[in-house]
N, CA, C and O of each residue as an XYZ file, in Angstrom:
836
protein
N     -10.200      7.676     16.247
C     -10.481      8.970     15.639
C     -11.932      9.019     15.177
O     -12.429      7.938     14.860
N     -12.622     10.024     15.100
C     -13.825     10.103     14.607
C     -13.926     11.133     12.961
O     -13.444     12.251     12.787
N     -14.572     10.437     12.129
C     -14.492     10.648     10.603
C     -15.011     11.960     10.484
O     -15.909     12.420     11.189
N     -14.503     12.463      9.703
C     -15.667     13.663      9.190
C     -16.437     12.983      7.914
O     -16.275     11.930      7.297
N     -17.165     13.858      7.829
C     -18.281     13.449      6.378
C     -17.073     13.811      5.198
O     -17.431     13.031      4.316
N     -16.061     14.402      4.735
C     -14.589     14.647      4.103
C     -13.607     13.727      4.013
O     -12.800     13.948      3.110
N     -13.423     12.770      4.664
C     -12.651     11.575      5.207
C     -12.832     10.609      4.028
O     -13.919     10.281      3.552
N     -11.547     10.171      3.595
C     -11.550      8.425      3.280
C     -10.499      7.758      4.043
O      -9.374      8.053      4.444
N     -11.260      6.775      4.095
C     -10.288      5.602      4.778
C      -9.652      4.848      3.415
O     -10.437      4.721      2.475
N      -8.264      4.333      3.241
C      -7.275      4.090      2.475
C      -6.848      2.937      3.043
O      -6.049      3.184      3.946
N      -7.082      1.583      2.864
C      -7.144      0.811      3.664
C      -6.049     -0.348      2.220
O      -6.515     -1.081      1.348
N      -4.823     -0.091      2.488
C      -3.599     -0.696      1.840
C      -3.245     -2.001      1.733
O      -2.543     -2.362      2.678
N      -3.560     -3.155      0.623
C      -3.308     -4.193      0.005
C      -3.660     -4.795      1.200
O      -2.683     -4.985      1.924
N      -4.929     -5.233      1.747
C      -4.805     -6.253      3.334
C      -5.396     -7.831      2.471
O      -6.478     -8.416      2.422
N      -4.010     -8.071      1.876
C      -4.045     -9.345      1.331
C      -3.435    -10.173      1.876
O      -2.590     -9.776      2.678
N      -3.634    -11.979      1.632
C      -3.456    -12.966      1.933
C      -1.700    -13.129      2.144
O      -1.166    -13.593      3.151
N      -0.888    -12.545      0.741
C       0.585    -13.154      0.557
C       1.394    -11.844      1.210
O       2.621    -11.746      1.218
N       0.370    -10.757      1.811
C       1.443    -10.041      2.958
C       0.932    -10.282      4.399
O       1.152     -9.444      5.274
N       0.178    -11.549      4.678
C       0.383    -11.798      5.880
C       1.162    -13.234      6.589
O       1.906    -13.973      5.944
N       0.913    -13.367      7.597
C       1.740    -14.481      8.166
C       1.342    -15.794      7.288
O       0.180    -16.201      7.296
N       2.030    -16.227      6.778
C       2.252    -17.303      5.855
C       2.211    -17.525      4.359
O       2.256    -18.596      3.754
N       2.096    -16.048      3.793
C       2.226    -15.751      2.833
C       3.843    -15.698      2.125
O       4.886    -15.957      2.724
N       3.663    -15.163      0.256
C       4.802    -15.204      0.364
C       5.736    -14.287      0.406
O       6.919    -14.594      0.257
N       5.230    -12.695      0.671
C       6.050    -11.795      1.250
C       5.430    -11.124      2.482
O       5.414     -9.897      2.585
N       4.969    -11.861      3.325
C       4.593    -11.532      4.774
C       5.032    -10.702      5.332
O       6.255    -10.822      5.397
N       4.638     -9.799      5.839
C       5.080     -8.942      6.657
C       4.501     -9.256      8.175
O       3.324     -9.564      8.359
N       5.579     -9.128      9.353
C       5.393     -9.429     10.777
C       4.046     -8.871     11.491
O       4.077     -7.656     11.682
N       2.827     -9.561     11.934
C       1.956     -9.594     12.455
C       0.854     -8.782     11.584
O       0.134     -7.909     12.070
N       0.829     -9.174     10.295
C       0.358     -8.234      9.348
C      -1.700     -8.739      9.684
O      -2.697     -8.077      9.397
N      -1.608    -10.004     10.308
C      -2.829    -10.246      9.920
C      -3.393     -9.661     10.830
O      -4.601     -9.592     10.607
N      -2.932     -8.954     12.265
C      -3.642     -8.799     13.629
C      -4.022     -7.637     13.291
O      -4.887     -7.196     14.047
N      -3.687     -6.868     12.345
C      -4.623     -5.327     12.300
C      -5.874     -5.585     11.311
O      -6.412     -4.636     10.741
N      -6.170     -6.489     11.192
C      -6.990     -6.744      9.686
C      -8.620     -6.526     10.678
O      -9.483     -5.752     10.264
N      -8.798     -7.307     11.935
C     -10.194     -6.991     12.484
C     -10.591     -5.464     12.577
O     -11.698     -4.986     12.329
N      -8.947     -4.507     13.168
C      -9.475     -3.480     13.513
C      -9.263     -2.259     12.890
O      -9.257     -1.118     13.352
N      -9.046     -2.790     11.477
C      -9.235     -2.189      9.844
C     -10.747     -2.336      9.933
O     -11.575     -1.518      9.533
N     -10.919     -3.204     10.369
C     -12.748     -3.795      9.806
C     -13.693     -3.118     10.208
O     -14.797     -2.869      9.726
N     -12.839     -2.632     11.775
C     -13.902     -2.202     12.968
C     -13.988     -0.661     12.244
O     -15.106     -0.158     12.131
N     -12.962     -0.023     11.823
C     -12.224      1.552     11.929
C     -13.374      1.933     10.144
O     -13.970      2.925      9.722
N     -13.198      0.785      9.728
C     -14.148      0.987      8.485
C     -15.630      1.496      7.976
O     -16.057      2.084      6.983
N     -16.137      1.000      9.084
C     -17.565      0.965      9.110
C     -18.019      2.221      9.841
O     -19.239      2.356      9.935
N     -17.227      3.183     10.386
C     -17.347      4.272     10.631
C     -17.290      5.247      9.832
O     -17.802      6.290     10.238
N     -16.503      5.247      8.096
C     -16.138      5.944      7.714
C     -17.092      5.740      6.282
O     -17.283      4.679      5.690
N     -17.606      7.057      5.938
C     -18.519      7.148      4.934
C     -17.887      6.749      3.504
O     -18.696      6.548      2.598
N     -16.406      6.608      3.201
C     -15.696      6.576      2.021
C     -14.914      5.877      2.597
O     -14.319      6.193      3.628
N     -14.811      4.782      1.969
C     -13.899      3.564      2.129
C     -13.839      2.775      0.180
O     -14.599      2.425     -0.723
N     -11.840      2.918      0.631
C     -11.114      2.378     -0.707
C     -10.422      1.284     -0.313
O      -9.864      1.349      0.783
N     -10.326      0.261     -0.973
C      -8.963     -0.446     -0.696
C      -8.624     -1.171     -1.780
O      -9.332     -1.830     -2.542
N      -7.028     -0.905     -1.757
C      -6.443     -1.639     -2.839
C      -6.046     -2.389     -2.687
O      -5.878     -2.665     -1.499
N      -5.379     -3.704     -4.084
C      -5.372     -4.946     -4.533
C      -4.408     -4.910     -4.829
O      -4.387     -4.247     -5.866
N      -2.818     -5.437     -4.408
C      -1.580     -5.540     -5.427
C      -2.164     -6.711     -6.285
O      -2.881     -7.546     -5.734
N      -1.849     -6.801     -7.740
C      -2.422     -7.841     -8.527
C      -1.443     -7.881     -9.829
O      -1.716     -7.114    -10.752
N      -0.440     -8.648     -9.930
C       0.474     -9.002    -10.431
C       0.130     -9.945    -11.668
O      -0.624    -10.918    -11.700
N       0.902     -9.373    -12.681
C       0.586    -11.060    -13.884
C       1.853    -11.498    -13.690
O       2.865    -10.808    -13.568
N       1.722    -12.992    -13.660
C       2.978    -13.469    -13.562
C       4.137    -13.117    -14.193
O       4.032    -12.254    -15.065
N       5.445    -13.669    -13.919
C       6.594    -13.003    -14.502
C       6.590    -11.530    -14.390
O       7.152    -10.807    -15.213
N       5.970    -11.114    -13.397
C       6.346     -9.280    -13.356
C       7.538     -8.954    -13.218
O       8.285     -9.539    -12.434
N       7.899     -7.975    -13.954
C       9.501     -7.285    -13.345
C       9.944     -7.108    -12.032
O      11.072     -7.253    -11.561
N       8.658     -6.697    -11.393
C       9.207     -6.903     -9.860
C      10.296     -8.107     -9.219
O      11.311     -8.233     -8.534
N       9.396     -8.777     -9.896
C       9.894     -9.896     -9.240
C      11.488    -10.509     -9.358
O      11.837    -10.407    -10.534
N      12.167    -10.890     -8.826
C      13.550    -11.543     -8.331
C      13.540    -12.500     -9.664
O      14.165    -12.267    -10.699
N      12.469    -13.922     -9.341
C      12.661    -14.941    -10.693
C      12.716    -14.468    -11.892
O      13.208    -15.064    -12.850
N      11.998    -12.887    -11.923
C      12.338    -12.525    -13.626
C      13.927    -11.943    -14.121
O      14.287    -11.688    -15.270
N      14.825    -11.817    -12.680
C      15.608    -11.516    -13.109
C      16.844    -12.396    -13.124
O      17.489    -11.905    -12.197
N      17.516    -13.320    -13.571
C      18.408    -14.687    -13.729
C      19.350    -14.066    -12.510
O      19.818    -12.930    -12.445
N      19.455    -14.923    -11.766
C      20.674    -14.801    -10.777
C      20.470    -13.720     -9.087
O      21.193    -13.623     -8.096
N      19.225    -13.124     -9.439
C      18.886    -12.132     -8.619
C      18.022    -12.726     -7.366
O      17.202    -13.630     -7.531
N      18.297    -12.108     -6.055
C      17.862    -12.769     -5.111
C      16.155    -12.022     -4.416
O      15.604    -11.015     -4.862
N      15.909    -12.453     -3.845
C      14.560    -11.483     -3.376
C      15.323    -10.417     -2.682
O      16.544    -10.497     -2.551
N      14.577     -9.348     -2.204
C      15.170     -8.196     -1.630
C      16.395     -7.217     -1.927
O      16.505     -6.088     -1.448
N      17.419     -7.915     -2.911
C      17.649     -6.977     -3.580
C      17.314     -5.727     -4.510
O      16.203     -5.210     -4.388
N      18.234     -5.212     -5.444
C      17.803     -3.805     -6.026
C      18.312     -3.987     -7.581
O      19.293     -4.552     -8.065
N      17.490     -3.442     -8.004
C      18.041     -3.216     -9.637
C      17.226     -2.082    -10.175
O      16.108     -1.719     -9.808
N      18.130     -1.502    -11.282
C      17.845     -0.924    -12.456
C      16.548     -0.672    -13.180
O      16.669     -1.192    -14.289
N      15.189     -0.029    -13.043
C      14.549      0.125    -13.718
C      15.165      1.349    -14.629
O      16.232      1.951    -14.516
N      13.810      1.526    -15.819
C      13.712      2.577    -16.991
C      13.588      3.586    -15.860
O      14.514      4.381    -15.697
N      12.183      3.636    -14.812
C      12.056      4.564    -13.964
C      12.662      4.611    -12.474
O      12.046      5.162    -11.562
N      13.831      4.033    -12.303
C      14.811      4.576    -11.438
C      14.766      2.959    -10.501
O      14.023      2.004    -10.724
N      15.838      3.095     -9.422
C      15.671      1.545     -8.500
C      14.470      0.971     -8.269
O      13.482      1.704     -8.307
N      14.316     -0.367     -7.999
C      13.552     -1.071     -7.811
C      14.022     -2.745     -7.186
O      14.681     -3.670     -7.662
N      12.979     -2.425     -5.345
C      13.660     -3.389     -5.182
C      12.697     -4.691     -5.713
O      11.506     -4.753     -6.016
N      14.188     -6.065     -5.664
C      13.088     -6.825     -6.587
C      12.493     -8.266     -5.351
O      13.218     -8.975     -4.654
N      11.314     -8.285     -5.435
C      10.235     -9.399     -4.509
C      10.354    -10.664     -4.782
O      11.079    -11.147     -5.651
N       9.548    -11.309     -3.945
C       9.502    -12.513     -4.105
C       8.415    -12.385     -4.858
O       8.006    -11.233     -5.004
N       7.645    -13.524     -5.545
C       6.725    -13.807     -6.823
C       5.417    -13.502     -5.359
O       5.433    -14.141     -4.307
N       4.528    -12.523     -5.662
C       3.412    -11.946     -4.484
C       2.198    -11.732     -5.516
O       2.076    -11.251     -6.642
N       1.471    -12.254     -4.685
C       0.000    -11.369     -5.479
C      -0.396    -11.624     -6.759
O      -1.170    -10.872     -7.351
N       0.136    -12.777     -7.323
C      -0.265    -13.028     -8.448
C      -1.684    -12.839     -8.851
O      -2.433    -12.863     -7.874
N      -2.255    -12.667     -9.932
C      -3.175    -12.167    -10.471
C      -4.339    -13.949    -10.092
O      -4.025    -15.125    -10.281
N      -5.374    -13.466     -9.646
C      -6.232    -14.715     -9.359
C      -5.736    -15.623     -8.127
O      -6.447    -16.432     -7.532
N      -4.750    -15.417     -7.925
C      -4.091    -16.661     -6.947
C      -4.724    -16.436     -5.340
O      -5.167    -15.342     -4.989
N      -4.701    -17.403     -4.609
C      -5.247    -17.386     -3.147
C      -4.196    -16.043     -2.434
O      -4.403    -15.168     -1.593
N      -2.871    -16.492     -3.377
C      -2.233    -14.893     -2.372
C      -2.603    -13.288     -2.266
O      -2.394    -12.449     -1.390
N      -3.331    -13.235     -3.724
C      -3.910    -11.926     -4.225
C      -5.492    -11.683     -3.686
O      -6.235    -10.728     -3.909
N      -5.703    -12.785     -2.970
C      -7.144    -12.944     -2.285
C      -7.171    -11.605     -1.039
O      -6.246    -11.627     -0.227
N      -7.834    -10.894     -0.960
C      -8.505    -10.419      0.268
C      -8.251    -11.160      1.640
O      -8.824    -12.239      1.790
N      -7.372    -10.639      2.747
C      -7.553    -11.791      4.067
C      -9.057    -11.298      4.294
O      -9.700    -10.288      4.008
N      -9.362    -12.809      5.114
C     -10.827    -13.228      5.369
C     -11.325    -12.155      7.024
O     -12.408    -11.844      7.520
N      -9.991    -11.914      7.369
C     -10.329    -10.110      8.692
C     -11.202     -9.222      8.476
O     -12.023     -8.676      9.213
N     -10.831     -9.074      6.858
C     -11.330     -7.343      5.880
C     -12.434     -7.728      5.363
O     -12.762     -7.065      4.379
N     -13.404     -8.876      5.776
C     -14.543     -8.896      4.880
C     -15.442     -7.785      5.152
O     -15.835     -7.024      4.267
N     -15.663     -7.723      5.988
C     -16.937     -6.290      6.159
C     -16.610     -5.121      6.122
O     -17.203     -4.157      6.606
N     -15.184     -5.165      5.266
C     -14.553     -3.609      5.309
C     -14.930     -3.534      3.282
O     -15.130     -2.589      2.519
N     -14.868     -5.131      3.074
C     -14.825     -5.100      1.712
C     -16.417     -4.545      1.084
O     -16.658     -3.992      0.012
N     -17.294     -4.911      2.137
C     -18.658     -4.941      2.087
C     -19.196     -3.213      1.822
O     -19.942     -2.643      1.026
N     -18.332     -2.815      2.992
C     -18.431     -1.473      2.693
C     -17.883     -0.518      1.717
O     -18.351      0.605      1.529
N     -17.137     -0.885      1.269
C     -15.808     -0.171      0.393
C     -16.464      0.763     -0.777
O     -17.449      0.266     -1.322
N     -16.184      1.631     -1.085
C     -16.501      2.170     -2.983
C     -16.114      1.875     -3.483
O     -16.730      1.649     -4.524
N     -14.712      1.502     -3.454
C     -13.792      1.523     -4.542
C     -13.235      0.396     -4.081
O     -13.470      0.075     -2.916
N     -12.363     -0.447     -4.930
C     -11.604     -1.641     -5.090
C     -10.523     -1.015     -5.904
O     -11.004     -0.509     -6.918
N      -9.485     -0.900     -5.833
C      -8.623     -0.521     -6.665
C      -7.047     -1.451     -6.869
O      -6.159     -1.785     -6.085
N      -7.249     -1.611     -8.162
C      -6.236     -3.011     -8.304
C      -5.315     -2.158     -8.920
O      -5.590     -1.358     -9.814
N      -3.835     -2.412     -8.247
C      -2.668     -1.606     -8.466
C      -1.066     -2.969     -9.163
O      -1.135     -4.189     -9.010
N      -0.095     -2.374     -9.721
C       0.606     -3.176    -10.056
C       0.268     -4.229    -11.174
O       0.973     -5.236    -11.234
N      -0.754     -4.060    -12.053
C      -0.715     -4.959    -13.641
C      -0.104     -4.491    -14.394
O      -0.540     -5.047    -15.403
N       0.876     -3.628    -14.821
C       1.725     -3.326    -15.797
C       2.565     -3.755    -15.412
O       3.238     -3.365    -14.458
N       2.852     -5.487    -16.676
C       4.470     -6.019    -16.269
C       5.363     -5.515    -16.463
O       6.342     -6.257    -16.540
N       5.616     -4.017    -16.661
C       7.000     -3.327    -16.681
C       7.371     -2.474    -15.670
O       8.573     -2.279    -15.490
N       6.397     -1.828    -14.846
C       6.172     -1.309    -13.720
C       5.830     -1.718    -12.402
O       4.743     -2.249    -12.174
N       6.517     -1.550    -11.687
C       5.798     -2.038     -9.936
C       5.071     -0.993     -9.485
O       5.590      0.090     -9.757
N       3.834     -0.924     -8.763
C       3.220      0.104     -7.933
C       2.880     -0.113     -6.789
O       2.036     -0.955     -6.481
N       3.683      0.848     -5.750
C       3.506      1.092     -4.492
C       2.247      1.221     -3.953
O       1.469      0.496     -3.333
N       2.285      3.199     -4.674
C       1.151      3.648     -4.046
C      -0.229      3.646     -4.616
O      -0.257      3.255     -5.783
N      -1.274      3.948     -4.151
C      -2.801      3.836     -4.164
C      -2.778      4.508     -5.425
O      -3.252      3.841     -6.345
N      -2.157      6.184     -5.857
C      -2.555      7.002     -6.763
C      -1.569      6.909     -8.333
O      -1.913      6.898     -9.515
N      -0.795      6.878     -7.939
C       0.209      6.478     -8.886
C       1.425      5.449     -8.759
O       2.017      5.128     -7.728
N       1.682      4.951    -10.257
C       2.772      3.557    -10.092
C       4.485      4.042     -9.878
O       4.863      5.212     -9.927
N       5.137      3.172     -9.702
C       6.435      3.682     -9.781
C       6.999      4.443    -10.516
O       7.965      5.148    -10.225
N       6.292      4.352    -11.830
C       7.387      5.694    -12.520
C       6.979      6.860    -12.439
O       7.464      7.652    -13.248
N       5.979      7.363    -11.471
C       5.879      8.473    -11.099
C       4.679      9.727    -11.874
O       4.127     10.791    -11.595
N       4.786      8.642    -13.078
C       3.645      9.506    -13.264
C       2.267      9.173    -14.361
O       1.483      9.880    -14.994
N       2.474      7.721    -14.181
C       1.127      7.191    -14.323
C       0.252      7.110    -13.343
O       0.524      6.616    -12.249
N      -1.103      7.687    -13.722
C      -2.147      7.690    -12.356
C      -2.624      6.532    -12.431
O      -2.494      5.701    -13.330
N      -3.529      6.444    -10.882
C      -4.152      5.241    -11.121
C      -6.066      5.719    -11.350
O      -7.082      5.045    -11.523
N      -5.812      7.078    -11.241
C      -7.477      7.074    -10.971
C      -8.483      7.548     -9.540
O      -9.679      7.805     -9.402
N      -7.241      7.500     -8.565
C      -7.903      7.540     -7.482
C      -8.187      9.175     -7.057
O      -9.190      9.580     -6.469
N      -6.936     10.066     -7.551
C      -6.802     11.326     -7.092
C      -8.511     11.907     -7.399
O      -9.203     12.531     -6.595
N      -8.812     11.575     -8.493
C     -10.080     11.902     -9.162
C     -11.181     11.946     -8.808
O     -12.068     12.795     -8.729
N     -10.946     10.127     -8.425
C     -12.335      9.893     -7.748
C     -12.422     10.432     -6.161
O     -13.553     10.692     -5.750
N     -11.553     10.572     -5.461
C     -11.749     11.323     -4.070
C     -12.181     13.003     -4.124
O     -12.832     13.793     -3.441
N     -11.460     13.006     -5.263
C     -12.191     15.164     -5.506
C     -13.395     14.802     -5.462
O     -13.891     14.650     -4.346
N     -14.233     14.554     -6.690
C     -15.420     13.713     -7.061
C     -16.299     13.461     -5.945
O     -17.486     13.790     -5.934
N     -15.695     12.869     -4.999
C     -16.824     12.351     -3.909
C     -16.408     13.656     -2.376
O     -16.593     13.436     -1.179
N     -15.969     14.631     -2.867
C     -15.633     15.618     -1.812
C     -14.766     15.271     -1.309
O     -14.593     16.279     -0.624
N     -13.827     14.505     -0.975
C     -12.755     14.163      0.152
C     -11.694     15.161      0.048
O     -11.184     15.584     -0.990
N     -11.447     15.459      1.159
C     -10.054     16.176      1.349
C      -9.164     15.934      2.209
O      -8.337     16.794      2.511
N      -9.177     14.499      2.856
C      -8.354     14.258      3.640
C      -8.424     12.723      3.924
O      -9.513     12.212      4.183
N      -6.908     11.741      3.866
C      -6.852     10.889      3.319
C      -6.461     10.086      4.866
O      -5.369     10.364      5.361
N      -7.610      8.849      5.783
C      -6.557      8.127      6.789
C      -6.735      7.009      5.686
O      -7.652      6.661      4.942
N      -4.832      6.421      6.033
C      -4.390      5.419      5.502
C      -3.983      4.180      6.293
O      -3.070      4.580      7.017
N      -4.168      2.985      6.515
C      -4.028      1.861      7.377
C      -3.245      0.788      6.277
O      -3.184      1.031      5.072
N      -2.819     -0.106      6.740
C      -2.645     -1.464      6.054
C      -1.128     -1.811      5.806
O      -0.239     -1.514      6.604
N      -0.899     -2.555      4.464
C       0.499     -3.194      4.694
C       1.454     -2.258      3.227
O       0.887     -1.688      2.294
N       2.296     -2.313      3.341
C       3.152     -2.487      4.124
C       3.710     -1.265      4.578
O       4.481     -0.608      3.878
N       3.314     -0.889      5.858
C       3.644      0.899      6.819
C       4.933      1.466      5.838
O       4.808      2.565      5.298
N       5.791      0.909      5.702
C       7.381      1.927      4.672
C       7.328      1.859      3.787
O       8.266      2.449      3.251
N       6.437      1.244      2.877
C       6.226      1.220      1.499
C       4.824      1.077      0.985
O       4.388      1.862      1.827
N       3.802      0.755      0.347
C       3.183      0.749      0.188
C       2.080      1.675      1.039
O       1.408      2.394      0.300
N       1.906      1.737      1.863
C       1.234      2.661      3.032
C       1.667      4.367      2.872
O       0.996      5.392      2.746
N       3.058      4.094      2.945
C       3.954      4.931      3.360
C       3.743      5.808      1.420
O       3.609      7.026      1.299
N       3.759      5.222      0.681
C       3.505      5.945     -0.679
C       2.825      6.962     -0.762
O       3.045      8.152     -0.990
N       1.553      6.048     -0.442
C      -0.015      6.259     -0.818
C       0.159      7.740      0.141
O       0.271      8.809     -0.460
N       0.168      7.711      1.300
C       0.255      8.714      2.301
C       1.293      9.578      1.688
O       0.938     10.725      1.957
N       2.487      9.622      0.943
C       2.767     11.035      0.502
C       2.131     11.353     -0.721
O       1.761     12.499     -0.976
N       1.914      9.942     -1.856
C       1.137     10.718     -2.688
C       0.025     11.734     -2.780
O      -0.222     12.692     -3.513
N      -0.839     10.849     -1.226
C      -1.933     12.298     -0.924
C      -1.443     13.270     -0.630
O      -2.142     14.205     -1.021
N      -0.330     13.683      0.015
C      -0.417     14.983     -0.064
C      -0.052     15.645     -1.417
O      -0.756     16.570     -1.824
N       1.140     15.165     -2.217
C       1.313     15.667     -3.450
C       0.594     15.395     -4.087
O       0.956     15.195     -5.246
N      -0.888     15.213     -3.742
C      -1.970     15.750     -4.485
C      -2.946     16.601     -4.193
O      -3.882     16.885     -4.941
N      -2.731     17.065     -3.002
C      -3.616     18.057     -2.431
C      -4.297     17.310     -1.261
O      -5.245     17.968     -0.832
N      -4.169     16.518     -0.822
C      -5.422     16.132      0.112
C      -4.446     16.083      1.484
O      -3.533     15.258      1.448
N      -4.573     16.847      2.594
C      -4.368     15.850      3.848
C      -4.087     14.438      4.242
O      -4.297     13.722      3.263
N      -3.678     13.711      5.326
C      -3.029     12.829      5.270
C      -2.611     12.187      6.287
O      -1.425     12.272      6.605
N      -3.466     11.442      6.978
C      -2.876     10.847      7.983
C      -3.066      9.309      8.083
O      -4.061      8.736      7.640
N      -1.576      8.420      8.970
C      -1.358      7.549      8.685
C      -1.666      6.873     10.295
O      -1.359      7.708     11.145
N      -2.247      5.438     10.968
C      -3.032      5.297     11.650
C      -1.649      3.832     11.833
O      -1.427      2.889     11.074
N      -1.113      4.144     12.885
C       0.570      3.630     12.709
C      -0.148      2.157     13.577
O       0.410      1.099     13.288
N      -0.981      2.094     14.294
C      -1.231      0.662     15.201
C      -2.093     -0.009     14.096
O      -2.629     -1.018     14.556
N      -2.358      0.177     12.999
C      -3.072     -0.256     12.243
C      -2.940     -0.873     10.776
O      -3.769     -1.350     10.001
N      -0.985     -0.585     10.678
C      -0.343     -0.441      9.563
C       1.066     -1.752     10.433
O       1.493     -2.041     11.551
N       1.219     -2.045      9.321
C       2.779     -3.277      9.915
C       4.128     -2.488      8.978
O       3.836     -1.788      8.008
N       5.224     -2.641      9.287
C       5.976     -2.729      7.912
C       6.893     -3.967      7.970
O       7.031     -4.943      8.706
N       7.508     -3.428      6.749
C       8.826     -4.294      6.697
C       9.703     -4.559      7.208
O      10.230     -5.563      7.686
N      10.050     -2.579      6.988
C      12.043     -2.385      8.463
C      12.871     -3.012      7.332
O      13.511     -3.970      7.767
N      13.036     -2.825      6.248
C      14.617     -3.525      5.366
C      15.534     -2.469      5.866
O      15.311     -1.266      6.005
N      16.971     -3.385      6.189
C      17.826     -2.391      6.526
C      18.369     -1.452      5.372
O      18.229     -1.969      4.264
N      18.917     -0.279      5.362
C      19.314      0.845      4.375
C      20.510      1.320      5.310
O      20.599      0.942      6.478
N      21.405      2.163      4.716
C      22.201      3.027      4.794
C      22.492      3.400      6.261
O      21.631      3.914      6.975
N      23.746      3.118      6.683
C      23.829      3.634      8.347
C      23.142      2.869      9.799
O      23.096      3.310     10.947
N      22.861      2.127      9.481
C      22.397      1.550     10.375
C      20.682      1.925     10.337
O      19.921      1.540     11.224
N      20.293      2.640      9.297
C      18.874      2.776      9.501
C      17.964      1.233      8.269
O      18.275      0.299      7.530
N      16.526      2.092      8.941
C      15.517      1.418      8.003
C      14.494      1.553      7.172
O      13.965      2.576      7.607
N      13.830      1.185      6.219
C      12.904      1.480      5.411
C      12.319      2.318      6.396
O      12.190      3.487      6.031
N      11.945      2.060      7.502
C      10.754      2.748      8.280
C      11.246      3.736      8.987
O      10.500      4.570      9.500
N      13.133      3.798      9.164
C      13.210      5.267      9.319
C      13.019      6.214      8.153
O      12.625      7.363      8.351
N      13.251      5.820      7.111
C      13.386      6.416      6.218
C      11.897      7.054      6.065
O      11.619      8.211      6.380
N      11.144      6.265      5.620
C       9.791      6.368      5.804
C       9.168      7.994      6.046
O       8.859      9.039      5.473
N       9.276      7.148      7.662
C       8.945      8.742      8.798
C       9.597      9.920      8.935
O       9.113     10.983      9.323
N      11.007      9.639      8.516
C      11.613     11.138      8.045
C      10.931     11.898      6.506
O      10.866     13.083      6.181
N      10.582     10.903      5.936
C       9.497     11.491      4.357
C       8.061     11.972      5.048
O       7.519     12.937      4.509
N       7.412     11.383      6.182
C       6.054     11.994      6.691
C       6.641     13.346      7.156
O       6.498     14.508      6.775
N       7.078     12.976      7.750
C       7.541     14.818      8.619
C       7.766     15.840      7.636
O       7.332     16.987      7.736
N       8.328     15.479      6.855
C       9.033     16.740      5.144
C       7.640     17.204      4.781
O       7.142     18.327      4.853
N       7.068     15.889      4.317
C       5.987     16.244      3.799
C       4.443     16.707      4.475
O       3.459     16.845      3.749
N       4.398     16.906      5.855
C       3.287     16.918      6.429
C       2.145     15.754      6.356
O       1.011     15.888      5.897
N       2.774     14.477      6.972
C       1.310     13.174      6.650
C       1.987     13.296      8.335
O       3.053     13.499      8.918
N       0.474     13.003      8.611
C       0.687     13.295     10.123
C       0.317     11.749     10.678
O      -0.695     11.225     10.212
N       1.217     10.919     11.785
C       1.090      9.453     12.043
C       0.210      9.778     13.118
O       0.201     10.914     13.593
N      -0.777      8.561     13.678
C      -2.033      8.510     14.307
C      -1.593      7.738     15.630
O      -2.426      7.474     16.497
């Protein structure tokens, strides 16, 4: 695709513990990381965020006695599924993969998501309970943007957020699907996070690339 001078690139947690050998990896997460790098340097506004966890987060499975990874529980602000221990704050997993360096070079913004140990956050603009911001809606008015491509991990969740939050914030929205991995957890009926997903792009108008 070619950028407009309006464009940010949204370039989603391309960290160490969601790729292959990490500790919530997602399948071939590291092979889009060069051509995040390449897709970057074209684009005049470049963000990318940081999941960055303090230990013992609620997210997490070990904080909850008896609870396994990938299951679901009970938040204040509605389900939440619970992870394996990811992204700890400082740790080699919360590191930048070494793919995205010249995307990092370029970037404006760094935006570190998920430090409130009572909250998990998905998306780029706001955390799970829906209506704490993070800051970002702001700074993209601010720098003119009106239209949001999003790349990175994880395509049904994290990716998949960020991309409806832009639109329920006004901005356009498109998601750059050879460039993004997901998860696929199975759900309801034989479907998956990532059907689920793409039936939420279509409702909402985020258009896949």
């Amino acid at each position: 695709m070619t950028p407009l001078p309006t464009d940010a690139l949204i370039v989603i947690d391309p960290q160490n513990d969601f790729c292959p050998g990490g500790a919530l990896a997602v399948g071939d997460g590291d092979a889009i990381m060069p051509g995040i790098a390449t897709l970057a340097a074209r684009f005049a506004h470049v963000v990318i965020t940081q999941d960055w966890h303090p230990a013992g987060h609620s997210s997490f499975a070990s904080s909850h006695p008896g609870a396994v990874p990938f299951s679901t529980t009970m938040m204040p602000y509605g389900e939440q599924v619970l992870w394996p221990d990811h992204c700890v704050q400082g740790s080699h997993g919360a590191a930048f993969h070494p793919g995205i360096a010249r995307a990092i070079d370029h970037a404006q913004m760094i935006l570190r998501k998920g430090g409130n140990p009572a909250i998990d956050s998905y998306s780029a603009f706001r955390e799970n309970d829906r209506s704490t911001a993070t800051g970002l809606a702001g700074f993209l008015r601010d720098t003119g943007v009106t239209r949001c491509v999003l790349v990175g991990l994880a395509y049904d969740f994290c990716v998949g957020w960020s991309a409806l939050d832009a639109v329920a914030h006004g901005f356009e929205a498109v998601v750059v699907k050879d460039l993004s991995r997901a998860i696929g957890m199975p759900i309801a009926d034989g479907r998956t996070t990532l059907d689920d997903i793409e039936d939420r792009f279509a409702a909402a108008g985020v258009t896949i690339a």
